[in-house]
C-alpha positions in Angstrom: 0.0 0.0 0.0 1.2 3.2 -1.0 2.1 6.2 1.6 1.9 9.5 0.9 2.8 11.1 4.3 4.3 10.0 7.9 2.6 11.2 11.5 5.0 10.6 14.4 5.1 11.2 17.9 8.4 11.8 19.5 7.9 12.8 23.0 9.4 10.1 24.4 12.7 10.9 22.8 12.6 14.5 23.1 12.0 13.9 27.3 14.1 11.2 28.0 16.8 13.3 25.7 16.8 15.9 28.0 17.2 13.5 31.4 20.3 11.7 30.0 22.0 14.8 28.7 25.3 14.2 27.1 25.3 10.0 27.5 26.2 7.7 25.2 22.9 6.3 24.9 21.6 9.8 24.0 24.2 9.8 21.7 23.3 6.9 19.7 19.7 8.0 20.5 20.3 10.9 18.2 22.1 9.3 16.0 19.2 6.4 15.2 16.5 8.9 15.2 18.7 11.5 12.4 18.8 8.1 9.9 15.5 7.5 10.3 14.1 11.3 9.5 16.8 11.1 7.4 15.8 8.0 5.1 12.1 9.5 5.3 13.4 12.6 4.1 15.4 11.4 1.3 12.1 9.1 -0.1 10.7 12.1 0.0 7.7 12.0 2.5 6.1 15.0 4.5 6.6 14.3 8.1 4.1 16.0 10.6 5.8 15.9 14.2 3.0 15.1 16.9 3.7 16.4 20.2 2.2 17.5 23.7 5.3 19.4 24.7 5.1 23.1 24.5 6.8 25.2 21.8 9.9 26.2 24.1 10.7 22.7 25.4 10.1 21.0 21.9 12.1 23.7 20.0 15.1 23.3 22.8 14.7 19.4 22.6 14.3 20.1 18.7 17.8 21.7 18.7 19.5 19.4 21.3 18.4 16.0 19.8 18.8 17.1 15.9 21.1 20.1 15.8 20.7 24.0 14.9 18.1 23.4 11.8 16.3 19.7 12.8 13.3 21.5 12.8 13.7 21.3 9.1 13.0 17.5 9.0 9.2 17.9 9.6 6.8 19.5 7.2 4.8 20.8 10.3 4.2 20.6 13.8 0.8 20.0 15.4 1.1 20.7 19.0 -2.1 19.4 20.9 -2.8 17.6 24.5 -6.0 16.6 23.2 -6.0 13.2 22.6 -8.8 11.4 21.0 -8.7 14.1 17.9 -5.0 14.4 16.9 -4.5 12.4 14.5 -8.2 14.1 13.0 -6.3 17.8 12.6 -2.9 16.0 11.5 -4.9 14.3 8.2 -6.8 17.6 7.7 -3.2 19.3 7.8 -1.7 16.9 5.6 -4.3 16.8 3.2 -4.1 13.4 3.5 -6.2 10.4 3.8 -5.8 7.9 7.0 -5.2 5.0 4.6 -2.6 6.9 2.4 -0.3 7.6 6.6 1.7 5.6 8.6 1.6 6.4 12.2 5.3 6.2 14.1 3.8 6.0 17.9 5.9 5.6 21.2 3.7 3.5 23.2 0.6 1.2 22.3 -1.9 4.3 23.3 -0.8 6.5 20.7 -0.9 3.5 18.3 -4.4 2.8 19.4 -5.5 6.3 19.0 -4.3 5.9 15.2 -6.3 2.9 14.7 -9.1 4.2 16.2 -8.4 7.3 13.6 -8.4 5.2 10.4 -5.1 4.9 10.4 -4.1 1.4 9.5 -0.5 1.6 8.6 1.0 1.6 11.8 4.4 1.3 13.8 6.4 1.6 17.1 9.0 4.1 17.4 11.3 1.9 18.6 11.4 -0.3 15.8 11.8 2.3 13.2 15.0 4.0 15.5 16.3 0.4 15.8 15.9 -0.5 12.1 19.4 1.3 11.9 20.5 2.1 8.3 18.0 -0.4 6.8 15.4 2.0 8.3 12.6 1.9 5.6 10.1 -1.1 6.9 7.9 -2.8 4.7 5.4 -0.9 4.9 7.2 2.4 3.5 8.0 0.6 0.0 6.3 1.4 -2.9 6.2 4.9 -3.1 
């Protein structure tokens, strides 16, 4: 199935980033999570970043995590703690239909609440970070 667009949630990364400043897991933390917007980048699809954190700490985490201009990566940024109609507004910001997106969720929650919005192409953010320079999954072929 085609894709014509990416929704992902990176709290988790942009938090625990800013606990373990400076580690070496951070480090390879960053490193996994550049090839992977990187590779999405490069296959050309619009990312829209999901996140609960406000503007200031998701800018700094931004910055930290990616360097100077990671905003750039993502197409736009939907900031929203309401869950239940996120991934509602992302679609109508993408233009996009739910069965043309793949969700990248941190936690079995957020996957659910893509489910729950159509959204049938779905995957862990761990397993796309951990894919490591194979990084596009099945499910991202055939664009």
């Amino acid at each position: 199935m085609a894709i014509d667009a990416i929704v992902v949630n990176m709290d988790s990364v942009w938090t625990n980033t800013g606990r373990a400043a400076q580690s070496a897991a951070t480090g390879e933390l960053s490193a996994a999570l550049k090839r992977f917007l990187q590779c999405m980048r490069d296959d050309g699809y619009p990312m829209l970043l999901m996140s609960e954190l406000t503007a200031e700490i998701l800018n700094d985490a931004i910055s930290e995590t990616l360097g100077e201009n990671g905003i750039e990566y993502f197409s736009s940024i939907l900031s929203s703690s309401a869950r239940g109609s996120r991934y509602a507004v992302a679609l109508h910001t993408l233009a996009t239909p739910a069965h043309r997106v793949v969700a990248v969720e941190p936690d079995e929650v957020g996957l659910e609440e893509a489910r729950t919005s159509g959204v049938v192409q779905c995957m862990p953010l761990s397993d796309a970070l951990r894919s490591g320079s194979a990084i596009r999954p099945p499910q991202f072929h055939g664009r």
